[in-house]
C-alpha positions in Angstrom: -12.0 -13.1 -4.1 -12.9 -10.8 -1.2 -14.8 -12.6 1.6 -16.5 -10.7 4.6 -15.5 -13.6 7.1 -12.4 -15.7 7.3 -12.8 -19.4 8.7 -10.7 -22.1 9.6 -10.4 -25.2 7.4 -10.4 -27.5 9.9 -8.6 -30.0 7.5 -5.7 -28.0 7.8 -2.8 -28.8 9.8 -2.3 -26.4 12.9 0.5 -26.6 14.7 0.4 -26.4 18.4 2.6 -25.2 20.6 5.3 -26.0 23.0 3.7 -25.9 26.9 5.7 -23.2 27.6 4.7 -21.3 24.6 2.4 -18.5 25.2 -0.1 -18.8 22.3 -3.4 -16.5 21.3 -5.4 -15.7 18.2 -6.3 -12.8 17.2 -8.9 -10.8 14.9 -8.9 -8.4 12.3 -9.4 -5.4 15.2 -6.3 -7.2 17.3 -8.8 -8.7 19.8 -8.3 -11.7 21.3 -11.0 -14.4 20.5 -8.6 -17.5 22.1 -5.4 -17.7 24.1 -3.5 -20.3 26.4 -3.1 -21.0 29.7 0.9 -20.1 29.7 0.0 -16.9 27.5 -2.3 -15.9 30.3 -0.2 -16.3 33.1 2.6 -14.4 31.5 0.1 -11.4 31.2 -1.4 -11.8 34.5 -4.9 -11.5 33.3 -7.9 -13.8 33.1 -9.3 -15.5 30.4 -12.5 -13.1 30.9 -10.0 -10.5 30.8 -8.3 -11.5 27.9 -11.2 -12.6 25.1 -12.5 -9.3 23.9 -9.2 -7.1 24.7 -6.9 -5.9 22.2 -3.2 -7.0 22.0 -2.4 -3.7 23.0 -4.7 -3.5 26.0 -3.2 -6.0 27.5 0.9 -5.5 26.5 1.0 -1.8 26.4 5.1 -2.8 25.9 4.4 -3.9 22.2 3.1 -0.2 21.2 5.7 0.8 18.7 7.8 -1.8 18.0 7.9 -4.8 15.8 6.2 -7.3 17.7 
């Protein structure tokens, strides 16, 4: 059944992670819509900086490989 948005069941479990996990959710264009504090410092941006901008955009080291 094709749906034109995908939500969150918020009865499902999510896990969360470790402090020092960098963690960030993405979209179906690879922007950010939410990310940690750890996963921010580790990319030296803000959060301003970081909702909005593609995974790319912000770790041009990722383009091409398997991450």
């Amino acid at each position: 059944m094709p749906t034109s948005h995908l939500h969150l069941d918020d009865s499902l479990p999510v896990p969360k992670p470790a402090p020092n996990d960098g963690a960030y959710v993405l979209d179906r264009t690879w922007r950010v819509v939410d990310i940690n504090d750890f996963a921010l410092n580790h990319l030296a941006v803000s959060r301003a900086e970081a909702i909005g901008a593609t995974l790319w955009s912000l770790a041009p080291g990722l383009i091409g490989t398997d991450c």
